[in-house]
FIVONU-164943 format. One record per atom (N, C-alpha, C): x, y, z; residue number from 1. Coordinates in steps of 0.2 Angstrom, whole numbers, plus 2048, in hexadecimal, padded with zeros to 3 digits. Layout:
<nodes>
<node><xx>X</xx><yy>Y</yy><zz>Z</zz><num>NUM</num></node>
...
</nodes>
This chain:
<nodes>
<node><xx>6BC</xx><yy>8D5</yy><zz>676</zz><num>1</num></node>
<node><xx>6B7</xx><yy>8D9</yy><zz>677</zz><num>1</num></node>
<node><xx>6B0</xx><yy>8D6</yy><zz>676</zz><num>1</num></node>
<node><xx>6AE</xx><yy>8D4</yy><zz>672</zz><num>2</num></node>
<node><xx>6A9</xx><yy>8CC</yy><zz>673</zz><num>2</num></node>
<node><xx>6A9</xx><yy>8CA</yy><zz>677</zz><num>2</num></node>
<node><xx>6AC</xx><yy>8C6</yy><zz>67C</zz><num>3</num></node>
<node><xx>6AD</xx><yy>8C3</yy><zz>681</zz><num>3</num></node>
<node><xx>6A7</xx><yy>8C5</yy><zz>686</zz><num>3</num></node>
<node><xx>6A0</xx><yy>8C1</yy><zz>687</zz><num>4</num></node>
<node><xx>69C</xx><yy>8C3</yy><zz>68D</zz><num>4</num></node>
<node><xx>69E</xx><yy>8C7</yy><zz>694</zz><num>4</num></node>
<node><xx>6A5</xx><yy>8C5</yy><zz>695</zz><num>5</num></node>
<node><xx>6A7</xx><yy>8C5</yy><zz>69C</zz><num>5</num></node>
<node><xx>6AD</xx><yy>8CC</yy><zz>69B</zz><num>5</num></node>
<node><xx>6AC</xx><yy>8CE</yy><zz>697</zz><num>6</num></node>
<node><xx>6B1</xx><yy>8D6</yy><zz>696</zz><num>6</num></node>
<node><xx>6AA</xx><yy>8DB</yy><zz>693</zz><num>6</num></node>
<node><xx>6AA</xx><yy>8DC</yy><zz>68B</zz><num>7</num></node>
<node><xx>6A5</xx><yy>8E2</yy><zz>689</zz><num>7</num></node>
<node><xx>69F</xx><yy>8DF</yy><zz>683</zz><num>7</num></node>
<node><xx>6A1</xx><yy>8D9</yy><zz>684</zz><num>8</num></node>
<node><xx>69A</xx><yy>8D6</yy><zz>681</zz><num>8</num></node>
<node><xx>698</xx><yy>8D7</yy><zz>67B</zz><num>8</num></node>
<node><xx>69E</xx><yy>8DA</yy><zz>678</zz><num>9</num></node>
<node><xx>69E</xx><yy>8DD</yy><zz>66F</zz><num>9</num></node>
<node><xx>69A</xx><yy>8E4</yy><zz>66E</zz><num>9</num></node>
<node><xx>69A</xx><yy>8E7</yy><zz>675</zz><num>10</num></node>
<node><xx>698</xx><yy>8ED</yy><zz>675</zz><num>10</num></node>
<node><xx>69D</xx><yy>8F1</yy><zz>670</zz><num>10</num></node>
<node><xx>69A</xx><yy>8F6</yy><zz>66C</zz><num>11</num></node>
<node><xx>69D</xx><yy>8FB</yy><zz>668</zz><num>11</num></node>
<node><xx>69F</xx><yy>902</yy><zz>66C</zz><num>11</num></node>
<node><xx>698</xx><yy>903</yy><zz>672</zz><num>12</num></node>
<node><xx>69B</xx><yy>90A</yy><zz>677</zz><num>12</num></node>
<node><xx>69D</xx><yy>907</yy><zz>67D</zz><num>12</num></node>
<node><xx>6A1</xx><yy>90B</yy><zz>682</zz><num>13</num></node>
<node><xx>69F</xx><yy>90A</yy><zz>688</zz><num>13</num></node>
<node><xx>6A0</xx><yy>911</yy><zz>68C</zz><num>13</num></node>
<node><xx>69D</xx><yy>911</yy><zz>693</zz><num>14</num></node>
<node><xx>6A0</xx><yy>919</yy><zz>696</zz><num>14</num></node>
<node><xx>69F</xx><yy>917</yy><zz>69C</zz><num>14</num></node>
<node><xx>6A3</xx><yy>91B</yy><zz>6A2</zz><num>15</num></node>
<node><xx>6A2</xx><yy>91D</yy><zz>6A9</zz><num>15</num></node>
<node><xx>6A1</xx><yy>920</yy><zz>6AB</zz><num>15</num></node>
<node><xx>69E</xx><yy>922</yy><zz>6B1</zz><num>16</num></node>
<node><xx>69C</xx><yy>927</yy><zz>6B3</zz><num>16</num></node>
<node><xx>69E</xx><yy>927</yy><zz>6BB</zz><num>16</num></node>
<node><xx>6A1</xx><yy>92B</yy><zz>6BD</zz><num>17</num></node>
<node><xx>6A3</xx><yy>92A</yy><zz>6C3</zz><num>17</num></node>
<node><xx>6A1</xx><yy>931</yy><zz>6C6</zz><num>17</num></node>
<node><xx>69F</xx><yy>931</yy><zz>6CD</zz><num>18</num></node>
<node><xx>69D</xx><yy>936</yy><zz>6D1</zz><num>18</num></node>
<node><xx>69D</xx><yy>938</yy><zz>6D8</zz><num>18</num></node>
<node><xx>6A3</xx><yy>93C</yy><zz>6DA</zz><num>19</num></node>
<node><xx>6A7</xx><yy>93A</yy><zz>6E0</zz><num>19</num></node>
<node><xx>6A3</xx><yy>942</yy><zz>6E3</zz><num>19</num></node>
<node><xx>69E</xx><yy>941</yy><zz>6EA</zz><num>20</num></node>
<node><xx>699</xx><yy>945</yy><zz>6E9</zz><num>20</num></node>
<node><xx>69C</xx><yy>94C</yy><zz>6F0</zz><num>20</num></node>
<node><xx>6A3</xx><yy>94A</yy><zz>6F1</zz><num>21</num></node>
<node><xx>6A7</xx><yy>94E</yy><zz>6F7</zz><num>21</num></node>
<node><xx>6A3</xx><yy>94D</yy><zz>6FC</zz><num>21</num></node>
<node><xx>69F</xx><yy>94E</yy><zz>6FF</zz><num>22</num></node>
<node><xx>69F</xx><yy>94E</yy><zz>708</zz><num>22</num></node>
<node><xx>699</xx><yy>94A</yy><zz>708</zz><num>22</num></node>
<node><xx>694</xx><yy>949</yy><zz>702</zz><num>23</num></node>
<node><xx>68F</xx><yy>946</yy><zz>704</zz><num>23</num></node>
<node><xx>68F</xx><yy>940</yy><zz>701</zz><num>23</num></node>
<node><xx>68B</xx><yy>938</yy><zz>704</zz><num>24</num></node>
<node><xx>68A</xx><yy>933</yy><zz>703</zz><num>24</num></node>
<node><xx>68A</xx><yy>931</yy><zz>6FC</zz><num>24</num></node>
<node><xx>68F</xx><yy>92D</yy><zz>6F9</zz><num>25</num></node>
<node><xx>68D</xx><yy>92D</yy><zz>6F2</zz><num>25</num></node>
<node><xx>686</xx><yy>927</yy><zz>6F2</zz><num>25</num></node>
<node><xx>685</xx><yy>921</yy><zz>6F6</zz><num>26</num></node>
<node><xx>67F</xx><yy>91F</yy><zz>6F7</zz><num>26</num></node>
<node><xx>679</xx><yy>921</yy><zz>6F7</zz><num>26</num></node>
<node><xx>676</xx><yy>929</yy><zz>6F7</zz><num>27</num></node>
<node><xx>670</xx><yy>92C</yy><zz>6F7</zz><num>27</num></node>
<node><xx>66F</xx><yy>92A</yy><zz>6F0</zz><num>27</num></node>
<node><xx>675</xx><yy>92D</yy><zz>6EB</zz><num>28</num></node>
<node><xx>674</xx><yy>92B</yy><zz>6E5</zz><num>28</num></node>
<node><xx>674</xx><yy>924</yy><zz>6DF</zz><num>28</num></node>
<node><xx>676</xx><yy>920</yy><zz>6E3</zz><num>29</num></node>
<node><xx>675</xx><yy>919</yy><zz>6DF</zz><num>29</num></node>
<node><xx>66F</xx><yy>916</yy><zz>6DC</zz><num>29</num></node>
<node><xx>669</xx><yy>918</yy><zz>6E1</zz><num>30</num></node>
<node><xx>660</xx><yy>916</yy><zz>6DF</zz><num>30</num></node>
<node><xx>65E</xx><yy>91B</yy><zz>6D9</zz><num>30</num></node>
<node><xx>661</xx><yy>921</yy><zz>6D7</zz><num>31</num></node>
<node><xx>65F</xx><yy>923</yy><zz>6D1</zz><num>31</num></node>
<node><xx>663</xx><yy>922</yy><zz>6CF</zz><num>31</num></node>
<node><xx>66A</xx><yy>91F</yy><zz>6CD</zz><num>32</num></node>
<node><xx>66F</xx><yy>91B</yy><zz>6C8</zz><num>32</num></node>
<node><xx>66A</xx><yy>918</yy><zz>6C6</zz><num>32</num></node>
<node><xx>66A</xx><yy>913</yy><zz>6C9</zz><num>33</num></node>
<node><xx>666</xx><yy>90A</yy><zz>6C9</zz><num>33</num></node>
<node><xx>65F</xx><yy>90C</yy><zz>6C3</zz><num>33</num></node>
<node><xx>65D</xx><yy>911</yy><zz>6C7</zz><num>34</num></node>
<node><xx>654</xx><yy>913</yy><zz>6C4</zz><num>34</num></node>
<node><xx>655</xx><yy>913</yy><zz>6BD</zz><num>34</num></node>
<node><xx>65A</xx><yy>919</yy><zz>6BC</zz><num>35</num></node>
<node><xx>65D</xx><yy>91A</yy><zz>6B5</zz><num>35</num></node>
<node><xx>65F</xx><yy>918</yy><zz>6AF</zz><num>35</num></node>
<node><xx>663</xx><yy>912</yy><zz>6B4</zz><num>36</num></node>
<node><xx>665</xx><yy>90D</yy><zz>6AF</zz><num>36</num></node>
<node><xx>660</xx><yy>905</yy><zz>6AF</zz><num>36</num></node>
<node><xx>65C</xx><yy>909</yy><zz>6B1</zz><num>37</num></node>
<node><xx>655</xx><yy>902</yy><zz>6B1</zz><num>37</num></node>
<node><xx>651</xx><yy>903</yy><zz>6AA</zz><num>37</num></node>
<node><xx>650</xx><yy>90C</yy><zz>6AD</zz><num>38</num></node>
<node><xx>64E</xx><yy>90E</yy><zz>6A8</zz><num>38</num></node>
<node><xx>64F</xx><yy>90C</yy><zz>6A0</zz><num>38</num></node>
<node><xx>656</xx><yy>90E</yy><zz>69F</zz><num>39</num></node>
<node><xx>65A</xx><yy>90F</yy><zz>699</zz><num>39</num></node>
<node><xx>65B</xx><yy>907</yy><zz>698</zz><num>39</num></node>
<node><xx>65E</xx><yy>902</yy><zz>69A</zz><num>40</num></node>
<node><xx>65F</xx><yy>8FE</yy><zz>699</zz><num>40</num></node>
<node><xx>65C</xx><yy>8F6</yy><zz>695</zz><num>40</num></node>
<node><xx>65F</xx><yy>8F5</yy><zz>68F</zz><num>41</num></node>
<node><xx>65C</xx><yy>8F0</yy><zz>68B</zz><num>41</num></node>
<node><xx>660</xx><yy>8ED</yy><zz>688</zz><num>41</num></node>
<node><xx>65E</xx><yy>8E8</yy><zz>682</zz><num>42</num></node>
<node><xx>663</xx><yy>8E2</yy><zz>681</zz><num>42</num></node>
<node><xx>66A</xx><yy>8E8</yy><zz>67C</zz><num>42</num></node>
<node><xx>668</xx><yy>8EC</yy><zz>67A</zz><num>43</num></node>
<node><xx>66D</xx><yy>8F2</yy><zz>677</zz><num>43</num></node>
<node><xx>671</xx><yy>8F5</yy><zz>67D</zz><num>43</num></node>
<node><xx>670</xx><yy>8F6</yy><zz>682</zz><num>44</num></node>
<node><xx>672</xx><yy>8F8</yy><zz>688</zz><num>44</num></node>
<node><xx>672</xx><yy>8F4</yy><zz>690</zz><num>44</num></node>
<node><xx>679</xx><yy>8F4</yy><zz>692</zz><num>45</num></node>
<node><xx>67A</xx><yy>8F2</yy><zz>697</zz><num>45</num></node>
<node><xx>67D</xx><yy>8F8</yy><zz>69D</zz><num>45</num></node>
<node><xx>67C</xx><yy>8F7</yy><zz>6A3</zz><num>46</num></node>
<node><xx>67E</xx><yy>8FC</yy><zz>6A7</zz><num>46</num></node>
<node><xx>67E</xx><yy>8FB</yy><zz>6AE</zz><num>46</num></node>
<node><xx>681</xx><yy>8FC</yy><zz>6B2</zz><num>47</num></node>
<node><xx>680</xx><yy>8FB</yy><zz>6B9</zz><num>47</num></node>
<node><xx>685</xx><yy>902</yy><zz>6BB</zz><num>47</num></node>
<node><xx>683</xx><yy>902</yy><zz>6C3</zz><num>48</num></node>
<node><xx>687</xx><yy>909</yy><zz>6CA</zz><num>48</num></node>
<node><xx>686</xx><yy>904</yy><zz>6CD</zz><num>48</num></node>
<node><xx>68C</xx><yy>908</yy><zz>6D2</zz><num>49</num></node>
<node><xx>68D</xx><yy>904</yy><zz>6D9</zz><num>49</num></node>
<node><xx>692</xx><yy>90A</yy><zz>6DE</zz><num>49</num></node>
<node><xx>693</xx><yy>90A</yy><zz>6E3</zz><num>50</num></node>
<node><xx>696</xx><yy>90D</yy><zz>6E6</zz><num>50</num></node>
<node><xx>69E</xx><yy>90A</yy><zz>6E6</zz><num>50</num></node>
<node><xx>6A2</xx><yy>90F</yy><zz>6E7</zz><num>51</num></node>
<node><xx>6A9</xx><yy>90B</yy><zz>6E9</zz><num>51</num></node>
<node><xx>6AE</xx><yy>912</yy><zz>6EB</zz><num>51</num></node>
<node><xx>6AF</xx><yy>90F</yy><zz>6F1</zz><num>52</num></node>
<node><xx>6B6</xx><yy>915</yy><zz>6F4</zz><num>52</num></node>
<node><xx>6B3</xx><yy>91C</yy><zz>6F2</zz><num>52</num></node>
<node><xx>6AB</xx><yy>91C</yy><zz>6F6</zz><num>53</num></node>
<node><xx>6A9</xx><yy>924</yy><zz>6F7</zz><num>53</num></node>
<node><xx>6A8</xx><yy>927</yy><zz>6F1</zz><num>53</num></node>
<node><xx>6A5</xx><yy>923</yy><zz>6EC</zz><num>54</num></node>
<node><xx>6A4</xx><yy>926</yy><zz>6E4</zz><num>54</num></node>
<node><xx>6A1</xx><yy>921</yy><zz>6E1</zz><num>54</num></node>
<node><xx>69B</xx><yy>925</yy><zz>6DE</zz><num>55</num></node>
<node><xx>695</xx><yy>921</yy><zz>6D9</zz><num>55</num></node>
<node><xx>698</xx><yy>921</yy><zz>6D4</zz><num>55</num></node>
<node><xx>697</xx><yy>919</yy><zz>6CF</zz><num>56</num></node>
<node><xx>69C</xx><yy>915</yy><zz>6CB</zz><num>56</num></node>
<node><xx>696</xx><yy>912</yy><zz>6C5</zz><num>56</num></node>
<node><xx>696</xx><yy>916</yy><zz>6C1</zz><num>57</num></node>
<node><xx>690</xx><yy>914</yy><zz>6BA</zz><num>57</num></node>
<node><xx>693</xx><yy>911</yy><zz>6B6</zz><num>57</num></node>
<node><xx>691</xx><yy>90C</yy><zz>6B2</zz><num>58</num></node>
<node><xx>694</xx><yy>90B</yy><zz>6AE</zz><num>58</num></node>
<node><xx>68F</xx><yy>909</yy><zz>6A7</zz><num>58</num></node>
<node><xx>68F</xx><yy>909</yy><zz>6A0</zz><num>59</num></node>
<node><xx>689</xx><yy>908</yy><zz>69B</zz><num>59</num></node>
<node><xx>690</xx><yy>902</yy><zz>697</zz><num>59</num></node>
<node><xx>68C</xx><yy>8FF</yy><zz>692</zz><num>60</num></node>
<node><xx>68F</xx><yy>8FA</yy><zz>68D</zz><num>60</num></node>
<node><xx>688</xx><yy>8FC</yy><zz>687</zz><num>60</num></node>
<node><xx>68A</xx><yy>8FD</yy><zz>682</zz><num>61</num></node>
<node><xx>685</xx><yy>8FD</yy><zz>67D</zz><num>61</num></node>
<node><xx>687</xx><yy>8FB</yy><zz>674</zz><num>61</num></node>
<node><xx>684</xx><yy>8F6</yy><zz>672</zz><num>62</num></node>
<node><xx>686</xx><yy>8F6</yy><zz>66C</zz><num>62</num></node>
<node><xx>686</xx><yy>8FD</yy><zz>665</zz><num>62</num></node>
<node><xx>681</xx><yy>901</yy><zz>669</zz><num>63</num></node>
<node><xx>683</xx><yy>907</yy><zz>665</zz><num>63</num></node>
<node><xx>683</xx><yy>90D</yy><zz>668</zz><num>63</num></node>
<node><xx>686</xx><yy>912</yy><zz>668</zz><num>64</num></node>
<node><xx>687</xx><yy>918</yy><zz>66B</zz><num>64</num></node>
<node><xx>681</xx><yy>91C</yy><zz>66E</zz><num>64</num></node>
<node><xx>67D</xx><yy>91D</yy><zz>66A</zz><num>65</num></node>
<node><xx>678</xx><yy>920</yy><zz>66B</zz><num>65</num></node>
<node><xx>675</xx><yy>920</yy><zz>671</zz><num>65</num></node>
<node><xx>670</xx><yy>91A</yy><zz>673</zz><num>66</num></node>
<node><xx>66D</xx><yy>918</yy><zz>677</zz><num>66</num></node>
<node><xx>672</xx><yy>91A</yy><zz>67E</zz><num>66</num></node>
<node><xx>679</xx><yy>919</yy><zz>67D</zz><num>67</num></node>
<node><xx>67D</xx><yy>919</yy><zz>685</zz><num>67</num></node>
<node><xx>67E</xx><yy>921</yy><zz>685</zz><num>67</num></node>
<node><xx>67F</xx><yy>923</yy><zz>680</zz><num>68</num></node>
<node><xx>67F</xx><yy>92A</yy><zz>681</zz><num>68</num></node>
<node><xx>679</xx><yy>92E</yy><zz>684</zz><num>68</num></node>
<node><xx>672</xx><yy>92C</yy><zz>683</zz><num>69</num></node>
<node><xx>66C</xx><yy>930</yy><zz>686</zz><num>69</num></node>
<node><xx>66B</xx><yy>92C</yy><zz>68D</zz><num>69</num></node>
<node><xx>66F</xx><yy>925</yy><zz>68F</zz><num>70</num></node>
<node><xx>670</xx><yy>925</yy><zz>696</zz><num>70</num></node>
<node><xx>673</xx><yy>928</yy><zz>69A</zz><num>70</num></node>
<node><xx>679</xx><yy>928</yy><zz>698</zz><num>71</num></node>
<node><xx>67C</xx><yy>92C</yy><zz>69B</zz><num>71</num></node>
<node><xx>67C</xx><yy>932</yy><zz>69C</zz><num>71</num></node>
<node><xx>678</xx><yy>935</yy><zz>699</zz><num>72</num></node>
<node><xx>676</xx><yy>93E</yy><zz>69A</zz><num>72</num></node>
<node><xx>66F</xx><yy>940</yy><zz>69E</zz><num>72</num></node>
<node><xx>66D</xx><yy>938</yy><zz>69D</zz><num>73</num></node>
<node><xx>668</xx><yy>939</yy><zz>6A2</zz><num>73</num></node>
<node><xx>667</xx><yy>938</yy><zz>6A9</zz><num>73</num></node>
<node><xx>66E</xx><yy>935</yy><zz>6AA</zz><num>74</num></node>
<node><xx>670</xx><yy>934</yy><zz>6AF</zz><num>74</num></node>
<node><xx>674</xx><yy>93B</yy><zz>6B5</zz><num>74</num></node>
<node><xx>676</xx><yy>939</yy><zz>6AE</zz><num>75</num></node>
<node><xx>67E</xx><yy>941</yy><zz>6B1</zz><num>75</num></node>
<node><xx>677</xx><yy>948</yy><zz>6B0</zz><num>75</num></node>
<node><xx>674</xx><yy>947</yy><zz>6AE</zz><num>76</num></node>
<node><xx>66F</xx><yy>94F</yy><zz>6AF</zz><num>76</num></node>
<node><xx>66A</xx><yy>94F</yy><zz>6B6</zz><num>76</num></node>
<node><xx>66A</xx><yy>948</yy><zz>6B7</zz><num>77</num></node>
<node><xx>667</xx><yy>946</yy><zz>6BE</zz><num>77</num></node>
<node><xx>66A</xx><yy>948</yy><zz>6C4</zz><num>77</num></node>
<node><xx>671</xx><yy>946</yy><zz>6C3</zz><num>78</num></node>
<node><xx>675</xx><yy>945</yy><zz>6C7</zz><num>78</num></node>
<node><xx>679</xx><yy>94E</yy><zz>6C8</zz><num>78</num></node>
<node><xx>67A</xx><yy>952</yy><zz>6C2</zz><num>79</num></node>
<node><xx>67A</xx><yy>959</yy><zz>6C5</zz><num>79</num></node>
<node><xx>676</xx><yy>95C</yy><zz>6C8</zz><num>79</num></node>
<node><xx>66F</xx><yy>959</yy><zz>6C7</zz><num>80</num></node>
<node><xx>669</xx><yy>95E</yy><zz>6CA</zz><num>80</num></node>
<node><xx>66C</xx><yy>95B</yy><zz>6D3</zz><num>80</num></node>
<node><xx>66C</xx><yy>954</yy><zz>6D4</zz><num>81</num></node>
<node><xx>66C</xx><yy>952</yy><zz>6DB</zz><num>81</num></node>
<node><xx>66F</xx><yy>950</yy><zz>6DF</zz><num>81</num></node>
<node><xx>677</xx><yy>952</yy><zz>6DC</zz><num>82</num></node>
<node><xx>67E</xx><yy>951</yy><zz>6DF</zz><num>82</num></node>
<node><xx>680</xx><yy>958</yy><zz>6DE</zz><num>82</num></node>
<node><xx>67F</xx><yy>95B</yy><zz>6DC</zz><num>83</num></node>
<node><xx>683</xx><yy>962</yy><zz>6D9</zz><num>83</num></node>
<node><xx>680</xx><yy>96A</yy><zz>6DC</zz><num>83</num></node>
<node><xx>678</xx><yy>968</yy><zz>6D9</zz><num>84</num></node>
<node><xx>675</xx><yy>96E</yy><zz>6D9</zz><num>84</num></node>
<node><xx>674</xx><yy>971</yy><zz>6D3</zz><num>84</num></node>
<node><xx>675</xx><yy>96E</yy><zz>6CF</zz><num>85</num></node>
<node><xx>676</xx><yy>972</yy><zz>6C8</zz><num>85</num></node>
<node><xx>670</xx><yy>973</yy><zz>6C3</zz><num>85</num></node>
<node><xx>672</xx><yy>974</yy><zz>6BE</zz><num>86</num></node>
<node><xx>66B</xx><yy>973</yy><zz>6BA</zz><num>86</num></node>
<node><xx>66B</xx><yy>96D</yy><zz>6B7</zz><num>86</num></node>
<node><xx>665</xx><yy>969</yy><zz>6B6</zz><num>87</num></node>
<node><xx>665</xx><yy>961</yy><zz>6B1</zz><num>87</num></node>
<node><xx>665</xx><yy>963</yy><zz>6AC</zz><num>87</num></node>
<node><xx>66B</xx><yy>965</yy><zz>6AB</zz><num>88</num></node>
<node><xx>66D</xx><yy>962</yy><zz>6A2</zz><num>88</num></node>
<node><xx>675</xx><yy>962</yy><zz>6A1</zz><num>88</num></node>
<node><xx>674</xx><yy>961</yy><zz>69C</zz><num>89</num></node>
<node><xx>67D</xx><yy>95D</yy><zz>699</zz><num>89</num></node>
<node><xx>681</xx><yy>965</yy><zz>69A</zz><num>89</num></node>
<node><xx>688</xx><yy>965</yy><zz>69E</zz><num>90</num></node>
<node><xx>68A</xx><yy>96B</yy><zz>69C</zz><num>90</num></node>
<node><xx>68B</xx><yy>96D</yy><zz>693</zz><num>90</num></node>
<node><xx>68D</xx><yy>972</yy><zz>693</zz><num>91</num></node>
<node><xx>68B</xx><yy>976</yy><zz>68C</zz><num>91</num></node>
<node><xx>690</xx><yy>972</yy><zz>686</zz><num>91</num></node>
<node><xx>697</xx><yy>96F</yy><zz>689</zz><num>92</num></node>
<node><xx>69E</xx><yy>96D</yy><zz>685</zz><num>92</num></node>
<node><xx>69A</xx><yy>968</yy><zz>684</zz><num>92</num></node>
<node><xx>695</xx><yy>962</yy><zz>686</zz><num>93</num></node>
<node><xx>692</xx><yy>95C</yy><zz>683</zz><num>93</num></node>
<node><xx>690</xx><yy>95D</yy><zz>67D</zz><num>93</num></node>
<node><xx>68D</xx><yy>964</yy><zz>67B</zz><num>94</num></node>
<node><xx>68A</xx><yy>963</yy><zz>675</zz><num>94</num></node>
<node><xx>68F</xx><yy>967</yy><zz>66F</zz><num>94</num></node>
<node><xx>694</xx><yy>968</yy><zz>670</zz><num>95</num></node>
<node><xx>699</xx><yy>968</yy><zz>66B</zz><num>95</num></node>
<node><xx>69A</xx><yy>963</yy><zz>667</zz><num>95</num></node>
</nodes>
């Protein structure tokens, strides 16, 4: 788990995958990228890429927190502009 080349002695890690059914998952990589420009620091690591028709996020963070508020800002992005929905976490999130 230390090891550079696996999770870098990261404590979190999370995926996000989003297979967007008929439309390009490509539309959405430059706000992945944006978002994880944004979020992204020496506590946070993260990249997306497309593969086999589905956007592929990925964070590493030495502590929760920080990867958790990436990834909700991403995924509240991503319901508004894949989905149609409203930008925020579904309601089960905040259980």
């Amino acid at each position: 788990i230390d090891n550079p080349a696996c999770f870098d002695g990261a404590a979190a890690f999370a995926t996000m995958i989003l297979a967007p059914g008929t439309a390009d998952p490509k539309q959405f990589i430059g706000c992945a990228r944006a978002a994880h420009a944004s979020a992204a620091g020496p506590e946070l690591k993260a990249g997306a890429t497309v593969v086999g028709g589905a956007l592929v996020a990925r964070w590493l963070a030495r502590d929760a927190m920080p990867l958790r508020r990436a990834y909700a800002d991403l995924a509240c992005h991503l319901r508004g502009a894949a989905m149609g929905l409203p930008r925020q976490m579904p309601r089960v999130w905040h259980v």
